[in-house]
C-alpha positions in Angstrom: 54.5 11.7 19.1 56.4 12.3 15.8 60.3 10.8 15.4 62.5 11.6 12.7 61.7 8.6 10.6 58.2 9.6 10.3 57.0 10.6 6.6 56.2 14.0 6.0 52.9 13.4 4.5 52.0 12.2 8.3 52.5 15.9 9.8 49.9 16.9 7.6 47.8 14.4 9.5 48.8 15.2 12.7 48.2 18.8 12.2 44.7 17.8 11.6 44.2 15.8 14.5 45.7 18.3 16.3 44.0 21.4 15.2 46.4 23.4 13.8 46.0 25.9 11.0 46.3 24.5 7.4 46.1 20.9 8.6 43.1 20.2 6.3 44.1 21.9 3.6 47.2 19.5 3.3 45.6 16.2 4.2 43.2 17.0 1.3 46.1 18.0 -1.4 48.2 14.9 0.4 45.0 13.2 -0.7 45.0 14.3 -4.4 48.6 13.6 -5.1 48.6 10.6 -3.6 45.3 9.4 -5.9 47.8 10.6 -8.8 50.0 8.3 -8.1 47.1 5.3 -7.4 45.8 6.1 -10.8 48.7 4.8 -12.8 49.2 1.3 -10.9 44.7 0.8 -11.7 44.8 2.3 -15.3 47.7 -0.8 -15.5 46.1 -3.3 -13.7 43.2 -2.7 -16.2 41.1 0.3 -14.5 39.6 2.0 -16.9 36.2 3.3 -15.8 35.9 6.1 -13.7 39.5 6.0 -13.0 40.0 9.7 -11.6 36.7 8.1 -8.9 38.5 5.3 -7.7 41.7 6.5 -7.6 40.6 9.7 -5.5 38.4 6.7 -3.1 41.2 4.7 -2.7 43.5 7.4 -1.8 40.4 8.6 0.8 40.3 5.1 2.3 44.4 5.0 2.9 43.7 8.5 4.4 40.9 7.5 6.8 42.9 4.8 7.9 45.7 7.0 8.6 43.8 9.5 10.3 41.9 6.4 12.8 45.7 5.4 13.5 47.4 7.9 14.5 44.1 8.9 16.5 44.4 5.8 18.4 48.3 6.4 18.4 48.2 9.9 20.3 
């Protein structure tokens, strides 16, 4: 299902689809550092209000989305 140009973030994913040991536990950290780097780009765009909230439900929703895709993809 995977090829090589696939970003590594999306084995995390896979592993949870799939079951395997430790796949939640990386989706969710995937999910935290990827809300660290959403925070920036809202605290800019003039974000200022629960911040850490919307940047960790942003980051959920691009994970959701992720995880529906590559559901429909296997």
């Amino acid at each position: 299902m995977l090829t090589q140009t696939e970003p590594p973030s999306t084995y995390a994913l896979v592993d949870l689809l799939e079951g395997r040991s430790g796949g939640l536990a990386r989706t969710v950290g995937l999910a935290v550092v990827r809300a660290g780097l959403i925070a920036p780009g809202l605290y800019a765009a003039g974000v200022r209000e629960r911040l850490v909230v919307k940047s960790l439900a942003a980051s959920a929703s691009i994970t959701l989305l992720l995880l529906a895709w590559y559901a429909v993809k296997r």
